[in-house]
ROVEXKOL-539797 format. One record per residue (C-alpha): residue in one letter; x, y, z; residue number from 1. Coordinates in Angstrom, 1 decimal, decimal comma, m for minus. Example, Ala and Ser with C-alpha at 12.3 -4.5 7.8 and 13.67 -1.06 7.14 Angstrom:
  type      xx      yy      zz  seq
     a    12,3    m4,5     7,8    1
     s    13,7    m1,1     7,1    2
This chain:
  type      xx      yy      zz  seq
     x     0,0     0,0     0,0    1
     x     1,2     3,8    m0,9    2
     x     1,1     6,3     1,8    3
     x     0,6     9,9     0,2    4
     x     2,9    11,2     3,0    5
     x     5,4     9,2     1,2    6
     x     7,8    11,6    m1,7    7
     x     6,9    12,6    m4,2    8
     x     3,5    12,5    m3,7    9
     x     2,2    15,5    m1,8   10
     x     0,7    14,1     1,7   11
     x     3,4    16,0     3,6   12
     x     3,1    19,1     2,0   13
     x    m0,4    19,3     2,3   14
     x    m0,5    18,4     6,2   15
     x     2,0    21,0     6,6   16
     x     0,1    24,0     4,6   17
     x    m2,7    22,9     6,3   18
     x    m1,3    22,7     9,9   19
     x     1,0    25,6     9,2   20
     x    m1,5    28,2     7,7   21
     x     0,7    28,0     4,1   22
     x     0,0    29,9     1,3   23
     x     0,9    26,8    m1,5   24
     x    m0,2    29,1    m4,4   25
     x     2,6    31,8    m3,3   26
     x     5,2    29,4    m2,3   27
     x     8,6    27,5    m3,3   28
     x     9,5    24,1    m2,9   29
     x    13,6    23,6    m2,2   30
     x    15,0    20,2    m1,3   31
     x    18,5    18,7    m1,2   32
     x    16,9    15,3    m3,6   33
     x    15,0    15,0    m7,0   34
     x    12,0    13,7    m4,7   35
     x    11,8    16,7    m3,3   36
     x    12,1    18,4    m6,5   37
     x     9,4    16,1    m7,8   38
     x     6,8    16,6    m4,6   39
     x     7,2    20,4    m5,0   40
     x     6,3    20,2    m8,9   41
     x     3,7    17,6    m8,0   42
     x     1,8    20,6    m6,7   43
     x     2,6    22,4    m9,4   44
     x     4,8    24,7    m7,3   45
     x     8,3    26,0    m8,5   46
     x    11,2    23,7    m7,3   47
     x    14,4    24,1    m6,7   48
     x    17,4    21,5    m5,9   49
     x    20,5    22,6    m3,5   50
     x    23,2    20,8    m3,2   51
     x    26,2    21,9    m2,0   52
């Protein structure tokens, strides 16, 4: 069975706007992985990768 709180897919983000009072429409998505690149797009939000 999937969990949606699993990345990509967007259960984490979602709990988090919710819980956190987040804007999603007016926000940005930067991770350190692609799966966090591909969660934040998965919400159609710009993404960025860091790595350093």
């Amino acid at each position: 069975m999937a969990c949606e709180c699993r990345k990509p897919k967007p259960g984490l983000i979602l709990r988090a706007a919710s819980e956190q009072n987040i804007d999603l429409a007016n926000s940005w998505f930067i991770g350190d992985n692609l799966s966090d690149v591909e969660a934040g797009r998965s919400r159609r939000r710009i993404a960025f990768r860091y790595t350093s």
